[in-house]
mmCIF file of the C-alpha atoms, coordinates in Angstrom:
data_MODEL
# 
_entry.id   MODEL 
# 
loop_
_atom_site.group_PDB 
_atom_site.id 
_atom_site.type_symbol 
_atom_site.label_atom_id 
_atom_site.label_alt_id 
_atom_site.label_comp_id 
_atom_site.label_asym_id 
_atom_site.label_entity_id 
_atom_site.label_seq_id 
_atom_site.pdbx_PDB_ins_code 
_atom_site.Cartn_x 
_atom_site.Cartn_y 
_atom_site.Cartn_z 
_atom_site.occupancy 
_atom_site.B_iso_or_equiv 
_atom_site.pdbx_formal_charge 
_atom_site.auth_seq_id 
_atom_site.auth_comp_id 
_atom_site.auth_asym_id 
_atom_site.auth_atom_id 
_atom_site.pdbx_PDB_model_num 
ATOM 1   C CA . UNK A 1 1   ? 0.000   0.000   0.000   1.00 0.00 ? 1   UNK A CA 1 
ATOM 2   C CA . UNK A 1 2   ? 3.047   2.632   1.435   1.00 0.00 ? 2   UNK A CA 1 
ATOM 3   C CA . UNK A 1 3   ? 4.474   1.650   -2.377  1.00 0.00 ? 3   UNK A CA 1 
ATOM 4   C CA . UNK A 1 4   ? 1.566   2.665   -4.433  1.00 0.00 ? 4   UNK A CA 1 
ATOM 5   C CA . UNK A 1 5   ? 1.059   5.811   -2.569  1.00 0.00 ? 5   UNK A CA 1 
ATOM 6   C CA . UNK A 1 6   ? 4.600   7.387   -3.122  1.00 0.00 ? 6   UNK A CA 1 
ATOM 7   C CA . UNK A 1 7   ? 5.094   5.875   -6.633  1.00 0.00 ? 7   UNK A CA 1 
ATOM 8   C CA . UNK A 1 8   ? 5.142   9.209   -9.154  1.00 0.00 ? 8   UNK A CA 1 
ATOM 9   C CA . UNK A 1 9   ? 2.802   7.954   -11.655 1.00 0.00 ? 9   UNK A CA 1 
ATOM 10  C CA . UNK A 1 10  ? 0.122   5.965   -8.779  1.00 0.00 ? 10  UNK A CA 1 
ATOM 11  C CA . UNK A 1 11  ? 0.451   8.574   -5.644  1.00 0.00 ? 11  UNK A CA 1 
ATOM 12  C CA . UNK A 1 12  ? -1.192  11.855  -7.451  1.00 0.00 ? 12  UNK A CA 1 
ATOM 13  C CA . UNK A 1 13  ? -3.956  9.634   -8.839  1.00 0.00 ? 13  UNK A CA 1 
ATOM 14  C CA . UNK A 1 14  ? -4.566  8.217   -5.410  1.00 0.00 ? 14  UNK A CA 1 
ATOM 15  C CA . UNK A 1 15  ? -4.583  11.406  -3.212  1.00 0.00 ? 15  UNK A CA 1 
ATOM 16  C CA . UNK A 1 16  ? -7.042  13.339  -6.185  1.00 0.00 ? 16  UNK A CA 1 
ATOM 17  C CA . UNK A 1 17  ? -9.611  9.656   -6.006  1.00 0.00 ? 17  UNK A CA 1 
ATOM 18  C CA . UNK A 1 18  ? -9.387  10.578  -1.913  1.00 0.00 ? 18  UNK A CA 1 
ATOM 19  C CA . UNK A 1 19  ? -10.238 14.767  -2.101  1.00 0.00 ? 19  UNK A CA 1 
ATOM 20  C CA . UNK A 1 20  ? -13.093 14.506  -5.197  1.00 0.00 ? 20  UNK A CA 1 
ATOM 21  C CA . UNK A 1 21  ? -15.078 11.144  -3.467  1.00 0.00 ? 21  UNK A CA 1 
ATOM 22  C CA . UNK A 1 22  ? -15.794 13.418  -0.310  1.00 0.00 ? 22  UNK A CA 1 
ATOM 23  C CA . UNK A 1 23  ? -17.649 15.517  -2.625  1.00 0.00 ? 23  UNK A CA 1 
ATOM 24  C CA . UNK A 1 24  ? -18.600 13.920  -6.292  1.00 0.00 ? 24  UNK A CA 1 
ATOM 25  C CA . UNK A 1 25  ? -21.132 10.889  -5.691  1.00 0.00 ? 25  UNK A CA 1 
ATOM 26  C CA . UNK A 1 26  ? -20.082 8.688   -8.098  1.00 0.00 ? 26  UNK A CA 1 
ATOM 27  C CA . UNK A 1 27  ? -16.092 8.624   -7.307  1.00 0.00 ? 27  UNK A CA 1 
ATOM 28  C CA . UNK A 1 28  ? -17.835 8.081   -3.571  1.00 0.00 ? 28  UNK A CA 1 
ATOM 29  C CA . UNK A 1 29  ? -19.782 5.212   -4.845  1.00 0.00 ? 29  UNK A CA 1 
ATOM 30  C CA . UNK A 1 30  ? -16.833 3.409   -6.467  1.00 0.00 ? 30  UNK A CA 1 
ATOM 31  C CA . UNK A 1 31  ? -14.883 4.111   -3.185  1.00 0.00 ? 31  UNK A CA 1 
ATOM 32  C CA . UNK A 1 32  ? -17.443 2.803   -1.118  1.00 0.00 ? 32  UNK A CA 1 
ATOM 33  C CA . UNK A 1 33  ? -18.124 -0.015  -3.324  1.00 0.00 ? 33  UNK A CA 1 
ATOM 34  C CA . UNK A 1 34  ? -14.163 -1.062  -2.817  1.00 0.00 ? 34  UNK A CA 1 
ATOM 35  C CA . UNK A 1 35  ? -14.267 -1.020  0.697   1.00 0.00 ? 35  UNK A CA 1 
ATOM 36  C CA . UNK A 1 36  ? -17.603 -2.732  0.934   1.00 0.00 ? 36  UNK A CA 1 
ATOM 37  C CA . UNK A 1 37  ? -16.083 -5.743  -1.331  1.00 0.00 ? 37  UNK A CA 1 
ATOM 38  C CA . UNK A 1 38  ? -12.410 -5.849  -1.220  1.00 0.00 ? 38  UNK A CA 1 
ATOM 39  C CA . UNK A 1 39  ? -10.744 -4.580  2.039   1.00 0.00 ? 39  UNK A CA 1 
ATOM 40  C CA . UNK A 1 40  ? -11.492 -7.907  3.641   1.00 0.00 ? 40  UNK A CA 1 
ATOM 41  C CA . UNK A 1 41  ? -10.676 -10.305 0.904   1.00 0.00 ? 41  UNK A CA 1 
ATOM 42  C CA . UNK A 1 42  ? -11.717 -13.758 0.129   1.00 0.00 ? 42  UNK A CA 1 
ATOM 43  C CA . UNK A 1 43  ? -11.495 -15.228 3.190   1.00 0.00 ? 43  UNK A CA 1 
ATOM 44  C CA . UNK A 1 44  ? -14.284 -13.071 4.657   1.00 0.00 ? 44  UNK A CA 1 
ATOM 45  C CA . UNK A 1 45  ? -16.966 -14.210 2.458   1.00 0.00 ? 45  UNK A CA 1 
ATOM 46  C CA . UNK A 1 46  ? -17.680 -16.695 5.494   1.00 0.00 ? 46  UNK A CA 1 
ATOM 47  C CA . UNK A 1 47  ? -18.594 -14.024 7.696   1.00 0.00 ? 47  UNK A CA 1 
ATOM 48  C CA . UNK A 1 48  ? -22.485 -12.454 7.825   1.00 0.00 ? 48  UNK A CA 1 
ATOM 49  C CA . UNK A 1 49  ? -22.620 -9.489  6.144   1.00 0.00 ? 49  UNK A CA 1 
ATOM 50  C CA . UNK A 1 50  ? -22.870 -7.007  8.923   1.00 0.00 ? 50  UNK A CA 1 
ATOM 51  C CA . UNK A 1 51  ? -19.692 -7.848  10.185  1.00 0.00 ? 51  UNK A CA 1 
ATOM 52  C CA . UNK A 1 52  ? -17.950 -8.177  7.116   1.00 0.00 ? 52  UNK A CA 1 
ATOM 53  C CA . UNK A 1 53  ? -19.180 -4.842  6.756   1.00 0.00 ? 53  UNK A CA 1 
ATOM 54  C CA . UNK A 1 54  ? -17.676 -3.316  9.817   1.00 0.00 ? 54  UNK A CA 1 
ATOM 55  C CA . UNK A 1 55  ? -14.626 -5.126  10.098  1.00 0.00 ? 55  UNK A CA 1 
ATOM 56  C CA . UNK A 1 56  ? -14.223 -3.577  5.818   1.00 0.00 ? 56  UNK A CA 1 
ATOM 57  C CA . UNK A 1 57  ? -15.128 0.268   7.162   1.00 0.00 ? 57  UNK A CA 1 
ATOM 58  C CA . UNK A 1 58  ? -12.755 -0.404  10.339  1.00 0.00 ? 58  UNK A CA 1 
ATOM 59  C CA . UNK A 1 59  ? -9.956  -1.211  8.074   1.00 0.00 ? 59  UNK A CA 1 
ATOM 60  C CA . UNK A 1 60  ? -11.035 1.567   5.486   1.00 0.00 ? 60  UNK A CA 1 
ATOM 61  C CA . UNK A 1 61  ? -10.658 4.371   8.032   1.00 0.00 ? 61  UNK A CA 1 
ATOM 62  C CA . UNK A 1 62  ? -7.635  3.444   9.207   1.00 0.00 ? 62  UNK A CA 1 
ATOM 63  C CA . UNK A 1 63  ? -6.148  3.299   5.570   1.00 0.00 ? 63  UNK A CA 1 
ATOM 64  C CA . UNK A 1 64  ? -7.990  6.484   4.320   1.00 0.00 ? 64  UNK A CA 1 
ATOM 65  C CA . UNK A 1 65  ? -6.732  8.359   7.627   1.00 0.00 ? 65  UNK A CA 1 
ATOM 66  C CA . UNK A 1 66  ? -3.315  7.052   7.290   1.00 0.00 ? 66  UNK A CA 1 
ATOM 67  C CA . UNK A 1 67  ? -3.843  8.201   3.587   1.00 0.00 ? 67  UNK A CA 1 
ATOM 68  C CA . UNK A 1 68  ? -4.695  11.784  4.382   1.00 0.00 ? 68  UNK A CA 1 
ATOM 69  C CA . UNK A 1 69  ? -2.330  12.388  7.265   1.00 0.00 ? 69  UNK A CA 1 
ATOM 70  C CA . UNK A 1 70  ? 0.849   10.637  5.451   1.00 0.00 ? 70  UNK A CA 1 
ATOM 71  C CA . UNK A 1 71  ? 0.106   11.762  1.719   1.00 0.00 ? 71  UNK A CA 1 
ATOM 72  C CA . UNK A 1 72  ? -2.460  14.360  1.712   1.00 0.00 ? 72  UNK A CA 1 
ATOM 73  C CA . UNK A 1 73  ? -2.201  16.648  4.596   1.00 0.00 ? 73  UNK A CA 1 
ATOM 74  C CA . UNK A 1 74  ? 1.695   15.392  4.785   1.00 0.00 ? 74  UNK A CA 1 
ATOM 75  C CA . UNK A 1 75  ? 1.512   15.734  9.201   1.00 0.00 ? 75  UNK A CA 1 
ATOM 76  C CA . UNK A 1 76  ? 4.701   15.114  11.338  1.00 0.00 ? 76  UNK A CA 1 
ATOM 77  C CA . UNK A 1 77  ? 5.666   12.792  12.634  1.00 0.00 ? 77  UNK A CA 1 
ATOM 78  C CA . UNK A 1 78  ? 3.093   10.448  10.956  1.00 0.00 ? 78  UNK A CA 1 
ATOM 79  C CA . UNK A 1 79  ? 4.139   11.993  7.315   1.00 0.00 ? 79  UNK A CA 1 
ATOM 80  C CA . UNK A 1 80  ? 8.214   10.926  7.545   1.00 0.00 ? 80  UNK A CA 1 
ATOM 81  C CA . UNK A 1 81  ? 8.196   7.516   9.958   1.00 0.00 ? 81  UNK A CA 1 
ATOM 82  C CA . UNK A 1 82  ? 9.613   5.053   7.835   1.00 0.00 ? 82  UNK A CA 1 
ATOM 83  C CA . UNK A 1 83  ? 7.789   2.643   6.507   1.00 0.00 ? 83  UNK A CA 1 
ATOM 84  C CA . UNK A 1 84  ? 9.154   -0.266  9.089   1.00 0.00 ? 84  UNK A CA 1 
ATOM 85  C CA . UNK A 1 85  ? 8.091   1.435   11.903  1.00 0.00 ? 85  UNK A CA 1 
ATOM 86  C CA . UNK A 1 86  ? 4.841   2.470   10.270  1.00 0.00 ? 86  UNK A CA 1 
ATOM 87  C CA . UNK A 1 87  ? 3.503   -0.638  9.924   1.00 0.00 ? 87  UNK A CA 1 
ATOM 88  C CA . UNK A 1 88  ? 4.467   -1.398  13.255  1.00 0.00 ? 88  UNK A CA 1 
ATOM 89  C CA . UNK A 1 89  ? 2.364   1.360   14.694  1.00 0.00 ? 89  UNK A CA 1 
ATOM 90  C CA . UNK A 1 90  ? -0.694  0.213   12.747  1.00 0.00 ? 90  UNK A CA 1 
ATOM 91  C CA . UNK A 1 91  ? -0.203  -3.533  11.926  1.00 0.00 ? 91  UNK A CA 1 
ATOM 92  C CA . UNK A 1 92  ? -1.657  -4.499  15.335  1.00 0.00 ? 92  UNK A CA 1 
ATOM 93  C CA . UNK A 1 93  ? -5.346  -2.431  14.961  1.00 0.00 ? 93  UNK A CA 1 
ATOM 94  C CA . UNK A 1 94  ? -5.645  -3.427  11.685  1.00 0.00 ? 94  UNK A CA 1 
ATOM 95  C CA . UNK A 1 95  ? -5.280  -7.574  12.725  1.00 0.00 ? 95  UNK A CA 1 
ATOM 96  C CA . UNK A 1 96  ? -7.420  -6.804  15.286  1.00 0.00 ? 96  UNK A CA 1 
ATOM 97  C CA . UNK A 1 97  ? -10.193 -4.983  12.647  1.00 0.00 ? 97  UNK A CA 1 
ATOM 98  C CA . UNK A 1 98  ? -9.337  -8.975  10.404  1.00 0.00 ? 98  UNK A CA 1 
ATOM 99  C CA . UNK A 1 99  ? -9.858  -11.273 13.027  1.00 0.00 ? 99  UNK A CA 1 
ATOM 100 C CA . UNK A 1 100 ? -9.839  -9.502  16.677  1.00 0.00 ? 100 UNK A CA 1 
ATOM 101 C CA . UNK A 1 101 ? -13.275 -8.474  18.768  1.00 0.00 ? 101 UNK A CA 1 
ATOM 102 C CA . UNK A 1 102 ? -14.666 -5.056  17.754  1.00 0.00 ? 102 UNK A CA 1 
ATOM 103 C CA . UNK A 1 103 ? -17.684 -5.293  19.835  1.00 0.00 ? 103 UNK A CA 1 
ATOM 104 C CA . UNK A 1 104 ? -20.947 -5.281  18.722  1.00 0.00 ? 104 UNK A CA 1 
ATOM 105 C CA . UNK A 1 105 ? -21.757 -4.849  15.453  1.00 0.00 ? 105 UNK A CA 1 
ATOM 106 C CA . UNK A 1 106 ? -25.420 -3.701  13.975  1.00 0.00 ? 106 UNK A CA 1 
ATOM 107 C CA . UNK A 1 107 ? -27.642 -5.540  12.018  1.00 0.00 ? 107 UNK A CA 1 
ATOM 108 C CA . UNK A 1 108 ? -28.960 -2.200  10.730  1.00 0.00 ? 108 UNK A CA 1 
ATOM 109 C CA . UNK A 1 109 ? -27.504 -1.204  7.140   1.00 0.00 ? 109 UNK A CA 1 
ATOM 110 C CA . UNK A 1 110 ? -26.273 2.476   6.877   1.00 0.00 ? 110 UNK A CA 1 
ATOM 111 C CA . UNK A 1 111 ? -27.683 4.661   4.616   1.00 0.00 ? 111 UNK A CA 1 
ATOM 112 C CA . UNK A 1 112 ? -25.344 4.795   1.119   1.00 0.00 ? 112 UNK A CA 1 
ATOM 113 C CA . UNK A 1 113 ? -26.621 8.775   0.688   1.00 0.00 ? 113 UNK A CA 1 
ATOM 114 C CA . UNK A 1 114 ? -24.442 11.227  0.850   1.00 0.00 ? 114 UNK A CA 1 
ATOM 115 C CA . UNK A 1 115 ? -25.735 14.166  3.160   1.00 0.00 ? 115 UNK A CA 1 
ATOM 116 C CA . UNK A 1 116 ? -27.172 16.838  1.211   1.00 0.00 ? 116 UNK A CA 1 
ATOM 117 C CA . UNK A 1 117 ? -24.892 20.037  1.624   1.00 0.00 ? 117 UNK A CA 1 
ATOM 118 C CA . UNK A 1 118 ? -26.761 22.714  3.500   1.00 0.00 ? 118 UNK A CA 1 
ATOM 119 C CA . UNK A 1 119 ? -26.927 26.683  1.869   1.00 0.00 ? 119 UNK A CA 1 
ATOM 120 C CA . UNK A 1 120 ? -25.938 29.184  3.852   1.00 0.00 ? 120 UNK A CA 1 
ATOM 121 C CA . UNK A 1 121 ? -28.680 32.428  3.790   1.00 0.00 ? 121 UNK A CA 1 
# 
């Protein structure tokens, strides 16, 4: 992942997909539909839906906030660890978000909407 993000041709590509989806529905939709599908892999096709669900979004929002802070916002110290100690730091919460307790998890689907943007008067 650390590879594709600071390769020359891959890394710009990657950090514009991450600024337009907060704001363009269908670049959301095709994020969404990534994380939904293929963050866990194969091996989680076992698991209900629901949890495959949240254990996907757990591992999302670590990658998409190591994402902005490392490559996007570029924030020290996270922005110039190396990579070793890196995935050190987050190798444990994400095995935990595979195959670890998160706690409950609903049975209730979110909403796939994006909030409508309010106008200011």
């Amino acid at each position: 992942m650390l590879s594709n993000w600071e390769d020359p041709s891959h890394g710009p590509v990657l950090r514009a997909i991450l600024l337009i989806a907060g704001h363009e529905p269908t670049t959301h939709e095709r994020l969404r539909s990534i994380v939904e599908h293929q963050m866990m892999g194969p091996s989680a096709h076992a698991l209900p839906e629901t949890e495959r669900l949240a254990r996907s979004s757990l591992i999302a929002s670590q990658f998409i906030g190591l994402a902005f802070m490392r490559y996007v916002w570029t924030t020290d110290p996270l922005a110039t660890m190396t990579h070793d100690d890196l995935v050190a730091a987050i190798a444990p919460t994400i095995q935990r978000y595979i195959e670890g307790d998160i706690g409950p998890v609903t049975s209730r689907r979110p909403s796939r909407r994006l909030p409508a943007k309010r106008r200011r008067s």
